[in-house]
NUZA-511892 format. One record per residue (C-alpha): residue number from 1; residue in one letter; x, y negated, z. Coordinates in nm, 3 decimals. Layout:
REM NUZA-511892
ATOM   seq   type        c1        c2        c3
ATOM   NUM      a         X         Y         Z
...
This chain:
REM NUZA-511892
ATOM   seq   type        c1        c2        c3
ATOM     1      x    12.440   -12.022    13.103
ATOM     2      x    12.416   -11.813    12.805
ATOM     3      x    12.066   -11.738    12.614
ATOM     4      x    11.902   -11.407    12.556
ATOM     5      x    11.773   -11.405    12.183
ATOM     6      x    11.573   -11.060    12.138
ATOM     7      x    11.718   -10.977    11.821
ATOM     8      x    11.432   -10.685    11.750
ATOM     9      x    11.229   -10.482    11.967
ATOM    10      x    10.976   -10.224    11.927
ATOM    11      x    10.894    -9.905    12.127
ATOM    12      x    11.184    -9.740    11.948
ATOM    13      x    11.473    -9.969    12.066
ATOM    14      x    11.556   -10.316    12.132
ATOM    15      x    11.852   -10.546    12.030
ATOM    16      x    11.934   -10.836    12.262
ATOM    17      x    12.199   -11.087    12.198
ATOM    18      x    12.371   -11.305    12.495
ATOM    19      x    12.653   -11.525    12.338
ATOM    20      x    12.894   -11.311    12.132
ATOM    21      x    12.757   -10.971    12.261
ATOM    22      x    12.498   -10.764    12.126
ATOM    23      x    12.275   -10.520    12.357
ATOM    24      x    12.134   -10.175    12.195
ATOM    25      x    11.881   -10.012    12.380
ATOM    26      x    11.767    -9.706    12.225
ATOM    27      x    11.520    -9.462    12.316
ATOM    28      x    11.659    -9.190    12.154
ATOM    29      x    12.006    -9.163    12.228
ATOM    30      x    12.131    -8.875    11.980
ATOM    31      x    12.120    -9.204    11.768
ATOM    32      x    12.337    -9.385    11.948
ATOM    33      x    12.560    -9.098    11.962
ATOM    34      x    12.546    -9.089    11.541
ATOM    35      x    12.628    -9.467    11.585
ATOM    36      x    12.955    -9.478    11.788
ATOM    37      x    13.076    -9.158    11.607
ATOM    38      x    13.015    -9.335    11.279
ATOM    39      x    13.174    -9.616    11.348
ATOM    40      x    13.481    -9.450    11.469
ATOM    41      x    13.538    -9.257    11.159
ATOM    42      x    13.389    -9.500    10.906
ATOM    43      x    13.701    -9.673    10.727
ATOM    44      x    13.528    -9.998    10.682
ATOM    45      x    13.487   -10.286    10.961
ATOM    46      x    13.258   -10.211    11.205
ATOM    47      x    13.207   -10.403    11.540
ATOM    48      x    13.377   -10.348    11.823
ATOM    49      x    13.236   -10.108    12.088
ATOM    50      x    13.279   -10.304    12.442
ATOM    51      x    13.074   -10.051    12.671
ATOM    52      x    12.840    -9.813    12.646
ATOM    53      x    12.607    -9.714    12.996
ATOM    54      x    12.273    -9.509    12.847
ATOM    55      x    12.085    -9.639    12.716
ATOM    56      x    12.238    -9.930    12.641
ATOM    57      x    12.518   -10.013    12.389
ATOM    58      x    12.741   -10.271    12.393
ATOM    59      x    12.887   -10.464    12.063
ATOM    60      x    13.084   -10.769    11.950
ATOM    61      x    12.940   -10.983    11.694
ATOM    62      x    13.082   -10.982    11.396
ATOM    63      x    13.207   -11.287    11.228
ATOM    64      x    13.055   -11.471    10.951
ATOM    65      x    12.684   -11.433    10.839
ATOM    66      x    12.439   -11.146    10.658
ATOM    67      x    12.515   -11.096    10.265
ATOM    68      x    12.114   -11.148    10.273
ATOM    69      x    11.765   -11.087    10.410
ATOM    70      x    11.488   -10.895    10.251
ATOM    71      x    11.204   -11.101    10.078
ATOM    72      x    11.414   -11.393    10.083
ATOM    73      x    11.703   -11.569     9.813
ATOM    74      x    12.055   -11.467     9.921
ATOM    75      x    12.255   -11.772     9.970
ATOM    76      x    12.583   -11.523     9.951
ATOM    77      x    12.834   -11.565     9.582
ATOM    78      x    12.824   -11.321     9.369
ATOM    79      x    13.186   -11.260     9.454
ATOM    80      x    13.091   -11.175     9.817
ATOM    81      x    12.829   -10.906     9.671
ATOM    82      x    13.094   -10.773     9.483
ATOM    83      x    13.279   -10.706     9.743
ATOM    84      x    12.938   -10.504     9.929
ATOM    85      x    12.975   -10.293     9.636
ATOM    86      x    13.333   -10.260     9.710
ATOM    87      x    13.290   -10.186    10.071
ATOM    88      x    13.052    -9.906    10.008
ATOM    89      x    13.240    -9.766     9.788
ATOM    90      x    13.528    -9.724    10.058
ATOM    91      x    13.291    -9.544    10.245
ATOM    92      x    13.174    -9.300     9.981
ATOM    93      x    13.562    -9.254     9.906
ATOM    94      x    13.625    -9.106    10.286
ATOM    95      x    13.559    -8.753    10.424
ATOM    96      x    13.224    -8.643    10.540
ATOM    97      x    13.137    -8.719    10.910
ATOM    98      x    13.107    -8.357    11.083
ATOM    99      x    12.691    -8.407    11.119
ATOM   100      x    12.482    -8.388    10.802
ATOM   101      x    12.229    -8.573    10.617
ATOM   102      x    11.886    -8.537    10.514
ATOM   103      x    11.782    -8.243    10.280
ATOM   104      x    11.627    -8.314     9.915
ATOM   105      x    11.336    -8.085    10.083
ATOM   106      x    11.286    -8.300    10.386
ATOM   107      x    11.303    -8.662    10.149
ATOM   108      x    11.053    -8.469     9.944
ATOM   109      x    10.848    -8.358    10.183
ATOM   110      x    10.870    -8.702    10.354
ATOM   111      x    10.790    -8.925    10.061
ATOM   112      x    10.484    -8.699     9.984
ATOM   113      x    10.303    -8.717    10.337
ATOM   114      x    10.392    -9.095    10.358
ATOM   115      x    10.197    -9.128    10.001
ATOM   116      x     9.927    -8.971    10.120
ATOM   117      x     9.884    -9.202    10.447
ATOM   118      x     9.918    -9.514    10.253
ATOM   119      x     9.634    -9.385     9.966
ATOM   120      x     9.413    -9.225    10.260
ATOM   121      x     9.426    -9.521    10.524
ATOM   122      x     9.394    -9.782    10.160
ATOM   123      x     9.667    -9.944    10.273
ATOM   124      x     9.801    -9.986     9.888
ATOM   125      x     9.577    -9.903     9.605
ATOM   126      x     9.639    -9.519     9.453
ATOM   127      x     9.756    -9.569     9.135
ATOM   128      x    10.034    -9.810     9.264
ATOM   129      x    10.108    -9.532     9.471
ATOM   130      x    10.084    -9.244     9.261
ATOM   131      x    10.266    -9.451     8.927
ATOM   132      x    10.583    -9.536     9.189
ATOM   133      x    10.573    -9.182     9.355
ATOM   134      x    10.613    -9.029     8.950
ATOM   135      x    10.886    -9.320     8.939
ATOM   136      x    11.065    -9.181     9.244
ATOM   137      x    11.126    -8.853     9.050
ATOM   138      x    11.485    -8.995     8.916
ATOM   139      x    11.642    -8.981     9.275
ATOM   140      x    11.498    -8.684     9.377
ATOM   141      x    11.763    -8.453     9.241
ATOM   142      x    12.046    -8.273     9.373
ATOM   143      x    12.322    -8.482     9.447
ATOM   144      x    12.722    -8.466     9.552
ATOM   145      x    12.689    -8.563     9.914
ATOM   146      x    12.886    -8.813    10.057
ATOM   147      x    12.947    -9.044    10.391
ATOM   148      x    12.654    -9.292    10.363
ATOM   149      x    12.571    -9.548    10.561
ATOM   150      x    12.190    -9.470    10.565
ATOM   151      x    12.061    -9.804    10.619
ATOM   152      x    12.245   -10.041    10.413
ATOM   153      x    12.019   -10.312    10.347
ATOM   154      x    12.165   -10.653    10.300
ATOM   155      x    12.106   -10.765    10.673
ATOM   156      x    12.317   -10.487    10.793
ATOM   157      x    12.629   -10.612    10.590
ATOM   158      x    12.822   -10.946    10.739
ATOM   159      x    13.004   -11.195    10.507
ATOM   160      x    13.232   -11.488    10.531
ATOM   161      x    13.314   -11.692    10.208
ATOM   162      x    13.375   -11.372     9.933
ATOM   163      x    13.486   -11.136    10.233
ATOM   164      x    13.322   -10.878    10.358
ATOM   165      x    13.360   -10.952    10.792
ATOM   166      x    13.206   -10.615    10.894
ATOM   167      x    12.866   -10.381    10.897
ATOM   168      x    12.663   -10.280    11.166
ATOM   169      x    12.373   -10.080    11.271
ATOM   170      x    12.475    -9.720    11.190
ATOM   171      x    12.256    -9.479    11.326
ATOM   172      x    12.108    -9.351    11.013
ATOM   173      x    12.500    -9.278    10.890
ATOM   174      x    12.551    -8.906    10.765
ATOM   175      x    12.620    -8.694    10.478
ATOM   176      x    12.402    -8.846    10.137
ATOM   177      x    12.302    -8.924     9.822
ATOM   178      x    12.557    -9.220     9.696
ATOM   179      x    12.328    -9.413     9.509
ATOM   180      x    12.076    -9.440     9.816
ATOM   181      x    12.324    -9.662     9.967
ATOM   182      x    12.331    -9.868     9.687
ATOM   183      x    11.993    -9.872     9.629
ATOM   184      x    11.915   -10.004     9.985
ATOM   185      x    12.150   -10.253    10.009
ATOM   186      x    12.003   -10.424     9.644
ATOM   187      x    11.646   -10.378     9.721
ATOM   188      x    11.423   -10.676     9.663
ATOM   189      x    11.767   -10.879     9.539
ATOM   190      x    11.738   -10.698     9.178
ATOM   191      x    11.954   -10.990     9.049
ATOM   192      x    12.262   -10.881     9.274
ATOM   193      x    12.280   -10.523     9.140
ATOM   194      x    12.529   -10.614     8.849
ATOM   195      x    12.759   -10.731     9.103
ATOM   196      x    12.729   -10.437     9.367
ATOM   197      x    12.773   -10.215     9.048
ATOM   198      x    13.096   -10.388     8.928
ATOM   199      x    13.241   -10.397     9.300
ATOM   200      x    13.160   -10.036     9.324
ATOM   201      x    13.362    -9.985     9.015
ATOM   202      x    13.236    -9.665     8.894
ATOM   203      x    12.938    -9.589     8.598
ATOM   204      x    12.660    -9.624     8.831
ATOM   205      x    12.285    -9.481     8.707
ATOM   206      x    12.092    -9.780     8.780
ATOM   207      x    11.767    -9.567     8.687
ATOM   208      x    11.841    -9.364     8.990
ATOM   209      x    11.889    -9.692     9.204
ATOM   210      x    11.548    -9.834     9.061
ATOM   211      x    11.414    -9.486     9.193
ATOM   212      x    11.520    -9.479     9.538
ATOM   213      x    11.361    -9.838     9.547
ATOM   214      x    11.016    -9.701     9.500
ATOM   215      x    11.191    -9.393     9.750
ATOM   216      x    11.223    -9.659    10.030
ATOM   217      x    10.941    -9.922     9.985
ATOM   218      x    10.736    -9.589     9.980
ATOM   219      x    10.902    -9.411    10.322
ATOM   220      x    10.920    -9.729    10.483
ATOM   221      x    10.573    -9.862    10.483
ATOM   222      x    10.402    -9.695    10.755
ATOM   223      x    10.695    -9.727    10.999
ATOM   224      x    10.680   -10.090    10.904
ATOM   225      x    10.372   -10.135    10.991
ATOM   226      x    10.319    -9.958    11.333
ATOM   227      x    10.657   -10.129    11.450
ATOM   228      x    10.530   -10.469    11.392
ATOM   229      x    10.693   -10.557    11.069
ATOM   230      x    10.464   -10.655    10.768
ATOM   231      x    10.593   -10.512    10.434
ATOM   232      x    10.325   -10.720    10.235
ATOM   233      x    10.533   -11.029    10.309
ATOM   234      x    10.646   -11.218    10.008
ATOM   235      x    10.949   -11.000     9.827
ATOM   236      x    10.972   -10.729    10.076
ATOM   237      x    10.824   -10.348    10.033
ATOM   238      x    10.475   -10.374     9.887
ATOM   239      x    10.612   -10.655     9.603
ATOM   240      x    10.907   -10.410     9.507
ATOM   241      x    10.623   -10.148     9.433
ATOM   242      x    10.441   -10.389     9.237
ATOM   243      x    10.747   -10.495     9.036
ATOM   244      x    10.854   -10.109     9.004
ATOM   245      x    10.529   -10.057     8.884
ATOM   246      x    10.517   -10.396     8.572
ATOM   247      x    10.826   -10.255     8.530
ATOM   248      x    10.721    -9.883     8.453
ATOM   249      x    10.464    -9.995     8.223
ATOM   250      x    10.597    -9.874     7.896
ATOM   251      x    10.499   -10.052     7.574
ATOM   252      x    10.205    -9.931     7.365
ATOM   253      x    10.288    -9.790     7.058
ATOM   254      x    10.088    -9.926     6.705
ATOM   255      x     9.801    -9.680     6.661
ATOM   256      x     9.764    -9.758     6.289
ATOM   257      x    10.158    -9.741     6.208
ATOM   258      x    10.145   -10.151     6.152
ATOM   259      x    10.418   -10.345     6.186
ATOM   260      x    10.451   -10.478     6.516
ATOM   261      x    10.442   -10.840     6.490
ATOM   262      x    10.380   -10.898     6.831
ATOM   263      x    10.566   -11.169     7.044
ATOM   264      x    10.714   -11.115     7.368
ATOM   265      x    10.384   -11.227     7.556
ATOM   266      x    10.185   -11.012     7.342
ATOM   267      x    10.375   -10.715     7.386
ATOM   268      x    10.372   -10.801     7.796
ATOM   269      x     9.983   -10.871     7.724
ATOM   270      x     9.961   -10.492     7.549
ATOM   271      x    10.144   -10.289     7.786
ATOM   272      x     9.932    -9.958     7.912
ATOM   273      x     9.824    -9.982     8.287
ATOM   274      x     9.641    -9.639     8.239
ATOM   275      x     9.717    -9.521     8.582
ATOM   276      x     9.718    -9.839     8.780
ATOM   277      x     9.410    -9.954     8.993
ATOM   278      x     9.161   -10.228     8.836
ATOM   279      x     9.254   -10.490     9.044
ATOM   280      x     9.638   -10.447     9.054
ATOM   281      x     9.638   -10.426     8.656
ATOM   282      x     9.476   -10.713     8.616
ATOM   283      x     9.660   -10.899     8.875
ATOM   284      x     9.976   -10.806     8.688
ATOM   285      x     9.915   -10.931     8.363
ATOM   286      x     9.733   -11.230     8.494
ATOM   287      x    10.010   -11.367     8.645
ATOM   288      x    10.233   -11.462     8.337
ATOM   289      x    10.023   -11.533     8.075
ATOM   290      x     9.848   -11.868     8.091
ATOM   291      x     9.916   -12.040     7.743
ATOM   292      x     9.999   -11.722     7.625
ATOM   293      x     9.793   -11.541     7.335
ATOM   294      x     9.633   -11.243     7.472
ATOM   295      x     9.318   -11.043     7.300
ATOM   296      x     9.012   -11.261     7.401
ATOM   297      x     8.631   -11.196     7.393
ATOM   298      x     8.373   -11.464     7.339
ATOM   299      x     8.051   -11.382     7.494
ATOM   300      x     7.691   -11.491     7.366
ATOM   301      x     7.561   -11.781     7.529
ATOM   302      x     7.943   -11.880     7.692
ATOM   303      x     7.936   -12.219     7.433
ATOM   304      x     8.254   -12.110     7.323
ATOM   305      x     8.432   -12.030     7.619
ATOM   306      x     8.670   -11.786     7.549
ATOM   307      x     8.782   -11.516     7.804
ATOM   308      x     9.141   -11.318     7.840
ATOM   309      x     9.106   -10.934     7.793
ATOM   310      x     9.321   -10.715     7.982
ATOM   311      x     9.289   -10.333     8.051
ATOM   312      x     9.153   -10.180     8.352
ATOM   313      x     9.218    -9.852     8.476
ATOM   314      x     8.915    -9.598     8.577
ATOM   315      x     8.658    -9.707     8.272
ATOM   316      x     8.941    -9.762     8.040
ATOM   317      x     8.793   -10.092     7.934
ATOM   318      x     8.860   -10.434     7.852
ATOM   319      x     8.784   -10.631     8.144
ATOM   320      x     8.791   -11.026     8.181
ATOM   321      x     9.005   -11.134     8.475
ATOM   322      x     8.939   -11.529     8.466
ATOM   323      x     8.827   -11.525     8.771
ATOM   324      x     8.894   -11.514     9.142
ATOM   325      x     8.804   -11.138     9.083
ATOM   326      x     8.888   -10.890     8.876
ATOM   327      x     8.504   -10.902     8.653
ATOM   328      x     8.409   -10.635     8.397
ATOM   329      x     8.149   -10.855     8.187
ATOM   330      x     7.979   -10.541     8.021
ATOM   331      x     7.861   -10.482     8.388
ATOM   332      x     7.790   -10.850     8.468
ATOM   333      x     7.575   -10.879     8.115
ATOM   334      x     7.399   -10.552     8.179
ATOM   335      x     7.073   -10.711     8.063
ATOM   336      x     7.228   -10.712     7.682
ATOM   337      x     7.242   -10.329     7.692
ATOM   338      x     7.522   -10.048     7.740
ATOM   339      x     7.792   -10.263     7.612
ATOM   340      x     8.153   -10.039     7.632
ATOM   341      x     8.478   -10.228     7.576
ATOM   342      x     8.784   -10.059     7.509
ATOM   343      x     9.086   -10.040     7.338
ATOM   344      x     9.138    -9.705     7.185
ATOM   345      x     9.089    -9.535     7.533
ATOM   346      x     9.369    -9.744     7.697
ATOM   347      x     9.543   -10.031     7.703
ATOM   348      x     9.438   -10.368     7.574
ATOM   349      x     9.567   -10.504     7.263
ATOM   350      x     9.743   -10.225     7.073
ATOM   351      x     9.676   -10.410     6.766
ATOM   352      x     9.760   -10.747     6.846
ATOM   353      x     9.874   -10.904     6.520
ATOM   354      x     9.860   -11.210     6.426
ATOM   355      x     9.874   -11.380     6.083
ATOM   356      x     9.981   -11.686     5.915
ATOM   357      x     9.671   -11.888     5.790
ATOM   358      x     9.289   -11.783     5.797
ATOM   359      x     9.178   -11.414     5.748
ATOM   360      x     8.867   -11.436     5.541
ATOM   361      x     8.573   -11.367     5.762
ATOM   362      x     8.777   -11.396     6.089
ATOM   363      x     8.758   -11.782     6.271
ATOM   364      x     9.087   -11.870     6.354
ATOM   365      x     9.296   -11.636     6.123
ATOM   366      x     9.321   -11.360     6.385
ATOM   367      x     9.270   -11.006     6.324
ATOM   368      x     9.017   -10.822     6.535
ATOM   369      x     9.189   -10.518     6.788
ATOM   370      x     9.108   -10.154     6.635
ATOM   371      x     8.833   -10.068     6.784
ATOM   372      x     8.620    -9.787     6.656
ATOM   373      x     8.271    -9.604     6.712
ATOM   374      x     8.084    -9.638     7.018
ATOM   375      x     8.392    -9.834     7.142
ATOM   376      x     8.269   -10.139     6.914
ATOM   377      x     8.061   -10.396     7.140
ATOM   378      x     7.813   -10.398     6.890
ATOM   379      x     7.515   -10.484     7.136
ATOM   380      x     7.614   -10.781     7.254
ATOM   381      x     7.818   -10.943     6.986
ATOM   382      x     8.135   -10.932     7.160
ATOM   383      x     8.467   -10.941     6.900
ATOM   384      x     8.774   -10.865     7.082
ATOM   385      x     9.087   -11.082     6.920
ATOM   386      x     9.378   -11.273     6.997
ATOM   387      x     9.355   -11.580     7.118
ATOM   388      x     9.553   -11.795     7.385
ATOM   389      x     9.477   -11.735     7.741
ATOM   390      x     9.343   -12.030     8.008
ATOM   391      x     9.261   -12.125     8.372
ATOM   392      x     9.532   -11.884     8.497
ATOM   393      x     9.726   -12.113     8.687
């Protein structure tokens, strides 16, 4: 006797599989109806449709195995994702299905009301929200609609060996924005996208892809979560919108017009989080930049113990995050009067330079950040400089 494996289910619809056929139950059936009709016109491999009795929908499994699955490595060559890109771009080659898409108004107006419920209900913290919500700007423009698959992600896409054996689940099919697809079928596998891209064949805007990431991760989150699913699992939604978000960090330019002598972990230890929460900016730089050299503040009374500086967000200070908390030590040594650390206003580091040898008056032969005015932490002795971060492990 054959097993039933519930494939997914949630008050929306259920898969079921028994053997070699798959079960759809759907409580909305105009999305069934999208999904047969899509699959009929759609001139890739779909699977094959062996009876349909409302509300359920029956389907042959395909052959072979998913390209991938979000938030974990894809075991699939880089020939086979290739050939993803290839596939959708036989798709986006065919005539539009006789249905349409979503609007640009309706994504819009979508994106904006989901932002809100995830900074309202603190289900991320705001300026993740906000800085990927300003990064979703690059996909929302007008675009040449075509037939998308709407749902693309690398689950939906079957593969055996290099070939491409079929895709499935097409309800969300209709007239849209090319790049979407694209976008959701390489989200959370960044290092696939040069292959999609050279299957697709065509000069693809990969700043535009990047953007409908933040689009999705965005969208997605609530449904996620009131369906059961958990988008804070490792590599799935909420880590995307962290990574969009390191990534979006541009570099701070030299205030004083100094060369900039900084290495590649100084310049990652200098980027601007000016619009990311406290917690999340330090979290970000914490996490690659043990042995690193960083700016550094030795307090009175630590016996030497130096501490990283990196940059929070709502004081625009320089905050020490060797801990298992994100401390601000002027607040923690408020006995030693109104200390104020900060780097110019935002930002830690902009001056990070280091020299060869000793700088006369300077232990070490490091050159203190620019700090000027009431900025200086002249109350409690602290100098600000670069030194080598440790204990982030």
């Amino acid at each position: 006797m054959e097993e039933v494996e519930v494939v997914v289910a949630h008050s929306e619809r259920a898969t079921l599989r028994v053997g070699d056929v798959f079960l759809k139950i759907d409580a909305d059936q105009a999305r069934t109806d999208v999904e047969v009709e899509a699959m009929a016109l759609a001139p890739v491999r779909t699977p094959e449709i062996l009876w349909r009795k409302p509300p359920v929908l029956a389907l042959a499994a395909l052959p072979g195995t998913a390209l991938g699955r979000l938030g974990q490595p894809s075991a699939a060559s880089a020939a086979a994702w290739a050939a993803a890109g290839a596939a959708a771009r036989i798709l986006h080659d065919a005539p539009l299905p006789p249905w349409p898409g979503r609007s640009l108004e309706e994504t819009v107006s979508d994106l904006d009301r989901e932002c809100q419920w995830l900074i309202t209900n603190d289900v991320l913290p705001a300026g993740l929200v906000t800085r990927n919500r300003r990064a979703a700007e690059a996909a929302l423009r007008p675009w040449t609609p075509v037939f998308t698959h709407g749902d693309l992600q690398v689950a939906h896409v079957f593969v055996d060996g290099d070939e491409i054996t079929g895709v499935i689940d097409w309800s969300d099919a209709g007239h849209g924005d090319a790049l979407y697809d694209l976008a959701i079928l390489t989200l959370g596998h960044e290092e696939h996208v040069g292959d999609v891209v050279a299957g697709y064949g065509s000069d693809v805007d990969l700043d535009v892809i990047r953007a409908w990431w933040s689009v999705r991760s965005l969208q997605a989150a609530r449904w996620l979560i009131e369906h059961g699913f958990d988008p804070s699992s490792p590599g799935c939604e909420f880590d995307v919108l962290r990574s969009q978000a390191w990534r979006l960090t541009g570099p701070v330019l030299l205030a004083d017009g100094l060369p900039d002598q900084r290495d590649a972990a100084g310049e990652r230890a200098c980027w601007h989080l000016d619009e990311l929460e406290p917690e999340f900016a330090v979290c970000l730089l914490v996490e690659s930049l043990e042995g690193e050299r960083v700016p550094e503040a030795d307090l009175p009374g630590w016996s030497g113990l130096h501490e990283a500086l990196v940059a929070d967000e709502e004081g625009q200070r320089l905050v020490c995050p060797l801990r298992d908390y994100p401390a601000d030590f002027p607040v923690e040594q408020a006995g030693s009067g109104e200390a104020q650390v900060a780097a110019e206003g935002q930002g830690a580091g902009r001056r990070a330079v280091e020299e060869d040898g000793d700088v006369p008056g300077l232990p070490g032969g490091f050159l203190p950040l620019p700090l000027e005015g009431d900025d200086l932490v002249d109350k409690v002795g602290v100098m600000p400089r670069l030194g080598v971060a440790e204990g982030l492990a």
